[in-house]
MIKEVEX-421566 format. One record per residue (C-alpha): residue number from 1; x, y, z. Coordinates in steps of 0.05 Angstrom, whole numbers. Layout:
<sites>
<site num="NUM" u="X" v="Y" w="Z"/>
...
</sites>
This chain:
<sites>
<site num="1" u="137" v="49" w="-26"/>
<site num="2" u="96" v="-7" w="0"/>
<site num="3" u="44" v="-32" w="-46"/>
<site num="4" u="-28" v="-59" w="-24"/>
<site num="5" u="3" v="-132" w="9"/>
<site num="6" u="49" v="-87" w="57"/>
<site num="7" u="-4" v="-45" w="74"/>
<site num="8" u="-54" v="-96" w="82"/>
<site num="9" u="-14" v="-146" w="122"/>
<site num="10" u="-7" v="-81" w="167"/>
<site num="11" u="-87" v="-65" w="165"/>
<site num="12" u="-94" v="-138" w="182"/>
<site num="13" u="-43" v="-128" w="247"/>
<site num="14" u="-89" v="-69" w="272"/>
<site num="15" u="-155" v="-100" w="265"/>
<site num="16" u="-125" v="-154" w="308"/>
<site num="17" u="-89" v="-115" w="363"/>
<site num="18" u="-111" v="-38" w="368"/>
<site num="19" u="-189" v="-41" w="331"/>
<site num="20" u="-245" v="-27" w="394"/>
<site num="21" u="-192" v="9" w="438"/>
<site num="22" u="-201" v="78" w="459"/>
<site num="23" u="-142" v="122" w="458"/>
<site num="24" u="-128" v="140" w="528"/>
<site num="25" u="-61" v="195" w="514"/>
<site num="26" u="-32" v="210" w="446"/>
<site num="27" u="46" v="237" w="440"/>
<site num="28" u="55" v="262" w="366"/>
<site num="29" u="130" v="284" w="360"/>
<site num="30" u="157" v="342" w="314"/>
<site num="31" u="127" v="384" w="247"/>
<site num="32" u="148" v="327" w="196"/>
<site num="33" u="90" v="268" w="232"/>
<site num="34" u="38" v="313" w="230"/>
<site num="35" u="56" v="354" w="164"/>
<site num="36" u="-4" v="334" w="130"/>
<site num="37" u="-49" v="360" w="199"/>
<site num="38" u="-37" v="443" w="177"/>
<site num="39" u="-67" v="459" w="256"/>
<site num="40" u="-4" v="418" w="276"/>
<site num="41" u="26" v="360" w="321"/>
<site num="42" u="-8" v="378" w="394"/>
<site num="43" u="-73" v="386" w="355"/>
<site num="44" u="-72" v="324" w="325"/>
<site num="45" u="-54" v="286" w="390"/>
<site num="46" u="-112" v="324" w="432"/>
<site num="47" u="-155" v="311" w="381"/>
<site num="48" u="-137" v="224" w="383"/>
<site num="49" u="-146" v="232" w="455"/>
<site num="50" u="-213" v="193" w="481"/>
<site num="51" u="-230" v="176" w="416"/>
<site num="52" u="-238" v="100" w="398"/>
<site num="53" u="-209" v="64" w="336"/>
<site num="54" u="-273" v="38" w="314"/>
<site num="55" u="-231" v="-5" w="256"/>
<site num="56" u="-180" v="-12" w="212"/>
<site num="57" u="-196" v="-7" w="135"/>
<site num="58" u="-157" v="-2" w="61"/>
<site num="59" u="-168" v="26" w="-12"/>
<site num="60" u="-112" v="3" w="-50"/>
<site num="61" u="-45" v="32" w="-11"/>
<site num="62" u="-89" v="74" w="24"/>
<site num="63" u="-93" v="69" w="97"/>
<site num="64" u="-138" v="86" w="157"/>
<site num="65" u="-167" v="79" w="225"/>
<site num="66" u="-240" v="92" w="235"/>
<site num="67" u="-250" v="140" w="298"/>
<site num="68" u="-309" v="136" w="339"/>
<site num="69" u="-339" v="174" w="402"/>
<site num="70" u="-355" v="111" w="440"/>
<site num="71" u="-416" v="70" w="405"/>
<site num="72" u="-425" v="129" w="358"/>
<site num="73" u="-422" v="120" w="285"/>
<site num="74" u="-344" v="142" w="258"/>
<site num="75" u="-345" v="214" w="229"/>
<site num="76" u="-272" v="221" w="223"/>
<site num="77" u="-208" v="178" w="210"/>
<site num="78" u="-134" v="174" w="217"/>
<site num="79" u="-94" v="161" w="155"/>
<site num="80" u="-35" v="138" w="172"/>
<site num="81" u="13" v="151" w="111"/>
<site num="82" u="74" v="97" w="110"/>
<site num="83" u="120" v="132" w="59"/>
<site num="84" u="178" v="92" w="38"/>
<site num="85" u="195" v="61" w="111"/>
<site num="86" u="144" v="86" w="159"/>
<site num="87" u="119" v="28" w="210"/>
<site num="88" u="63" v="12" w="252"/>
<site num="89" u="92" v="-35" w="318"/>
<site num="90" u="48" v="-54" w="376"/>
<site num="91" u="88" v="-66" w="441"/>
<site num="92" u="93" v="-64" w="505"/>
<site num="93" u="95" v="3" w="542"/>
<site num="94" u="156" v="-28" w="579"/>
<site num="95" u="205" v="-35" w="517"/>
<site num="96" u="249" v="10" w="499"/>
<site num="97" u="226" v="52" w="430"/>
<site num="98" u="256" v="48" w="372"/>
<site num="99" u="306" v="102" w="349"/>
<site num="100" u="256" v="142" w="299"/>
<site num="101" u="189" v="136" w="335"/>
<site num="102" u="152" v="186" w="321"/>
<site num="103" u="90" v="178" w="351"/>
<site num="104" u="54" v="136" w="402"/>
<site num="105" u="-23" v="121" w="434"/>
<site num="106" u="-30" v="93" w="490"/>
<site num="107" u="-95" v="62" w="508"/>
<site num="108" u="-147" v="50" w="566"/>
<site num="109" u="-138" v="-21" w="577"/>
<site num="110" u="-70" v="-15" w="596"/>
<site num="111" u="-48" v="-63" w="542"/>
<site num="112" u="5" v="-55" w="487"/>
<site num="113" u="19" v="12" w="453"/>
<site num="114" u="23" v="31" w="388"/>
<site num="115" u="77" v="64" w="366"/>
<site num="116" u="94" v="101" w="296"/>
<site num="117" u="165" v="96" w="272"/>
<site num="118" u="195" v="129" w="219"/>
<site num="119" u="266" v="121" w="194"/>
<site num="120" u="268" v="174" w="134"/>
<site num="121" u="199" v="209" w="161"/>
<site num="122" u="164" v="213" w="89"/>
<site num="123" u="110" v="180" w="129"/>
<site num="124" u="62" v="212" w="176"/>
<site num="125" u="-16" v="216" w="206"/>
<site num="126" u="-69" v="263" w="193"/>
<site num="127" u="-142" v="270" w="196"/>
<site num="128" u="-206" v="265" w="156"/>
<site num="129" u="-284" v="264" w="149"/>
<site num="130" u="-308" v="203" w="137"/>
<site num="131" u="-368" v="199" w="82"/>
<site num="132" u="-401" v="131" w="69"/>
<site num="133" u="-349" v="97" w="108"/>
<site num="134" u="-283" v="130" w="60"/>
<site num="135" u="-245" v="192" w="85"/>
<site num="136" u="-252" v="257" w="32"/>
<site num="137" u="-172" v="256" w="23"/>
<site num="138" u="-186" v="183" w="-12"/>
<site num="139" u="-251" v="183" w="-46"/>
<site num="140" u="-217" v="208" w="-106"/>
<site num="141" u="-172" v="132" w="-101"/>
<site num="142" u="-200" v="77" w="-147"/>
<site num="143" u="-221" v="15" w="-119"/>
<site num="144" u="-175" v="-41" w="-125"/>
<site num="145" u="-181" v="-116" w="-147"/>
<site num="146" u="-196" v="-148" w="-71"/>
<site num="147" u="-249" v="-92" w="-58"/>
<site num="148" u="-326" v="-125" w="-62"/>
<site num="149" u="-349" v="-74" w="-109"/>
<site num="150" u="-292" v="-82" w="-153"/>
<site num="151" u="-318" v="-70" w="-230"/>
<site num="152" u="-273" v="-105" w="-270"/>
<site num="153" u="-306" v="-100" w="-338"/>
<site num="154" u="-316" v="-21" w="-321"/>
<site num="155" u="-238" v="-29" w="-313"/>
<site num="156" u="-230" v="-66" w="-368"/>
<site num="157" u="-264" v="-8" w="-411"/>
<site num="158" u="-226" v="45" w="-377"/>
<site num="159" u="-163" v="15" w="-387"/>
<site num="160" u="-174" v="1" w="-460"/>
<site num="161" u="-200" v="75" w="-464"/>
<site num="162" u="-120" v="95" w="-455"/>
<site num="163" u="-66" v="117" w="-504"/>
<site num="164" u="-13" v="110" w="-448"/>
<site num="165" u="31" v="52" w="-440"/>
<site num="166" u="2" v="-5" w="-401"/>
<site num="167" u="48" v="-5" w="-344"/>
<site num="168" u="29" v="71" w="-334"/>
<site num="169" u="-37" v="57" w="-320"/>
<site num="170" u="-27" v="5" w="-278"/>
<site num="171" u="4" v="47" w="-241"/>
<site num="172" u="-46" v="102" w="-243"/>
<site num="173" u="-85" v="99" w="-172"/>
<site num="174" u="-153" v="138" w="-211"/>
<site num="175" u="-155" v="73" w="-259"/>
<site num="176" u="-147" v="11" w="-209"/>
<site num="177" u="-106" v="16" w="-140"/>
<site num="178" u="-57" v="-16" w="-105"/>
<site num="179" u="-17" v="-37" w="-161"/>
<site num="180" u="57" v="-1" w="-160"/>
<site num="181" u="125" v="-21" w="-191"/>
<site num="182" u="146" v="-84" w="-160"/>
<site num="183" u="66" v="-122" w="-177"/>
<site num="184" u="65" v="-88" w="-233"/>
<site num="185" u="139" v="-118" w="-275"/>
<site num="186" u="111" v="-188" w="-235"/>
<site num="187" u="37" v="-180" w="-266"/>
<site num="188" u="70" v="-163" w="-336"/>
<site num="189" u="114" v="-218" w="-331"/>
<site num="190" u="63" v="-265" w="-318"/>
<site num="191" u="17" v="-234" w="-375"/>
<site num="192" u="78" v="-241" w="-424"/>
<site num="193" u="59" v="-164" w="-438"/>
<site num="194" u="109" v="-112" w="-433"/>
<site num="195" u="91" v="-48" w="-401"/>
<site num="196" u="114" v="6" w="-459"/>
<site num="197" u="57" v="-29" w="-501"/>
<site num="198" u="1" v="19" w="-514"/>
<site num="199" u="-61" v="-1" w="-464"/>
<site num="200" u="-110" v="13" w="-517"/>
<site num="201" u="-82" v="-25" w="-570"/>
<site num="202" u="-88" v="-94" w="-522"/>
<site num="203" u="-157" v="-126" w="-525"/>
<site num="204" u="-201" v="-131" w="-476"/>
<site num="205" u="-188" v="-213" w="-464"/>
<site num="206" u="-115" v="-188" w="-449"/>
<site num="207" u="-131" v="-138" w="-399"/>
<site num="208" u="-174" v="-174" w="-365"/>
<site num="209" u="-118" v="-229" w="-361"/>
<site num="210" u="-71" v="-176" w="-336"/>
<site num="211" u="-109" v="-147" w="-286"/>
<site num="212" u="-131" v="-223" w="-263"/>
<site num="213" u="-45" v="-229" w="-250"/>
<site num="214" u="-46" v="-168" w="-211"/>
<site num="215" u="-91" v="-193" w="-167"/>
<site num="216" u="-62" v="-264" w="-157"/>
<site num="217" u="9" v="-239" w="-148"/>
<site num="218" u="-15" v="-192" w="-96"/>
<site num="219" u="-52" v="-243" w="-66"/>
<site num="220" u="0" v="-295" w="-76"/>
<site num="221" u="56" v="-235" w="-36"/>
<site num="222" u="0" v="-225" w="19"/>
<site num="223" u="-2" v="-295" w="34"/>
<site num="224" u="79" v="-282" w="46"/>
<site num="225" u="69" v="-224" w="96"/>
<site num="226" u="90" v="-172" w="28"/>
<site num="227" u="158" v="-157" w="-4"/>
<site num="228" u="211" v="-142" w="48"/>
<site num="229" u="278" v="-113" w="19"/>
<site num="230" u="305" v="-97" w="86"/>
<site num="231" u="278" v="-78" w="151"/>
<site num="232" u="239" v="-29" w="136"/>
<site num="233" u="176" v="-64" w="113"/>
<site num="234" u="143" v="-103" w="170"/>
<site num="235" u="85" v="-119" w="204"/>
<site num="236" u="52" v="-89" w="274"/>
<site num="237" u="94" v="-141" w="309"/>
<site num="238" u="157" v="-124" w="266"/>
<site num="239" u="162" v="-182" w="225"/>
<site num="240" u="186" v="-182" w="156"/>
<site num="241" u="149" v="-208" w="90"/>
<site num="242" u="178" v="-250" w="49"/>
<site num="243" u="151" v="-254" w="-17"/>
<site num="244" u="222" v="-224" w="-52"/>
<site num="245" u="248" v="-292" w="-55"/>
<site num="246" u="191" v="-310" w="-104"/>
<site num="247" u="194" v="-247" w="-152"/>
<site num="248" u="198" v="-274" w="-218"/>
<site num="249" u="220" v="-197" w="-251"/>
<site num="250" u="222" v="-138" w="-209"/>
<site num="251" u="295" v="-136" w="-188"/>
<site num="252" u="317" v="-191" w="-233"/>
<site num="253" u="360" v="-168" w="-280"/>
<site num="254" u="408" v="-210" w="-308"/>
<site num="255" u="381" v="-270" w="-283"/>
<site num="256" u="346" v="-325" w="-316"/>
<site num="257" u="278" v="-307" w="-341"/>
<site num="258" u="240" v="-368" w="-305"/>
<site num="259" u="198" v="-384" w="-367"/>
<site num="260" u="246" v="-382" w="-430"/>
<site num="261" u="318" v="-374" w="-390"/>
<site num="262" u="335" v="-311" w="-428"/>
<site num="263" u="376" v="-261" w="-391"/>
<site num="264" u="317" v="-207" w="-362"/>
<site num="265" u="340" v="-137" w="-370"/>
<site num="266" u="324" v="-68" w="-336"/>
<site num="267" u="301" v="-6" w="-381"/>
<site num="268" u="287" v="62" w="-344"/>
<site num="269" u="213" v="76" w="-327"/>
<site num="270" u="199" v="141" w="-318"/>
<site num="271" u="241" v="162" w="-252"/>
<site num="272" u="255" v="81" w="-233"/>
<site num="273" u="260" v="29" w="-282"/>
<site num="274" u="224" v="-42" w="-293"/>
<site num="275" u="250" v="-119" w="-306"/>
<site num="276" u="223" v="-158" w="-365"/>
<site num="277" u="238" v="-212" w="-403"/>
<site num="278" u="268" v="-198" w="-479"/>
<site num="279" u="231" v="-249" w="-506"/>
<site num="280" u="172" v="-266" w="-467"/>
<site num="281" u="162" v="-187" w="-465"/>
<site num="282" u="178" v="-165" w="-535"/>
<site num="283" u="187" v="-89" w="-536"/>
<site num="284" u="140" v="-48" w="-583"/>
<site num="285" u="173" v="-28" w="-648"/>
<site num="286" u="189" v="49" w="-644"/>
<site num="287" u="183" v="55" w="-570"/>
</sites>
């Protein structure tokens, strides 16, 4: 799933191309887009059409676009869920669409489209009231570490609070967001922490420190257009991030653990697994 530097690079793509457009005809194709929308797909596109895309904004992995009637305050946005390989590709009406596209607005201007496309359709849009600026369906989402109002001695104290392993509530989107499993095994790494210890028994010092790598490996992948595997994760011109070729644990194992040289290994993690190092990382007796 991408993690905040995917879906940032691709909030960063709309601001740029599609933000202060008005939607002149929306095509939403087939139940699985518009799953999330219960009135369904031609609801959702009649109700894109005239509106204007008044921005594009982020909480964590969490994205939407702001939608305006003209200079009216936004009351409503589109979330557009990426799943595990859903894209966001301005183009030209002209070119021919990719294979899985889903969906596509067209706008006034006459300029590029955007298109949706989907290769194992767990993505999809839908729609939501905007209060203070945040839809309803992701008020519930903590902030994360690049947001202005980001607390991070409040998260420092809820962290601590926990009797769960530390990687769990990294992971946990209520506690800090944008964090998942490949920033995660790289923030751990870099903390020399590994993730089955118990988040309360760490001190506050060491959280801080931990969440402080979170941050600077997601801003050190951002600066890298994200983590690109294959294909599948790009940007809103289809260009693919880079940042795998400087993971220093997720997806390691075996390799040379870039501090110490031991051999990293891969333990099961709930329903994936996660890289450490053996000694950097020392396991938790009894776990």
């Amino acid at each position: 799933m991408p993690e905040l530097p995917e879906v940032e690079v691709v909030r960063r793509g709309l601001a740029d191309h599609v933000a202060g457009r008005t939607i002149a005809a929306a095509e939403v194709r087939g139940h699985r887009v518009a799953r999330r929308h219960v009135p369904g797909a031609q609801d959702l596109a009649d109700r894109l059409r005239g509106r204007t895309l008044a921005g594009a904004h982020r909480r964590g992995k969490y994205l939407w676009l702001a939608l305006a009637d003209g200079g009216v305050v936004p009351d409503e946005a589109l979330i557009v869920h990426l799943g595990m390989s859903g894209q966001m590709l301005v183009a030209d009406p002209r070119t021919p669409e990719p294979r899985h596209t889903h969906a596509r607005l067209t706008f006034t201007d006459g300029g590029g489209e955007l298109r949706f496309v989907d290769q194992r359709t767990f993505g999809g849009f839908s729609l939501a009231e905007l209060v203070d600026g945040v839809p309803t369906s992701v008020a519930h989402i903590a902030l994360d570490p690049f947001d202005p109002d980001y607390d991070r001695a409040a998260v420092i104290a809820d962290v601590k609070r926990r009797r769960s392993g530390i990687k769990r509530v990294l992971l946990n989107q209520a506690v800090v967001s944008g964090i998942g499993n490949i920033y995660a095994d790289e923030a751990l790494w870099r903390a020399g922490i590994h993730g089955e210890r118990l988040a309360s028994a760490l001190t506050g010092p060491a959280i801080g420190r931990l969440l402080d790598h979170a941050k600077d490996v997601m801003a050190d992948a951002l600066e890298q257009g994200g983590t690109s595997f294959d294909e599948l994760y790009v940007n809103v011109n289809g260009a693919s991030g880079y940042f795998d070729r400087s993971l220093s644990a997720y997806g390691q194992e075996g390799r040379a653990c870039p501090r110490c040289g031991t051999a990293m290994r891969r333990e099961q993690f709930m329903n994936r697994s996660s890289t450490s190092c053996p000694r950097c990382q020392v396991r938790p007796r009894g776990v």
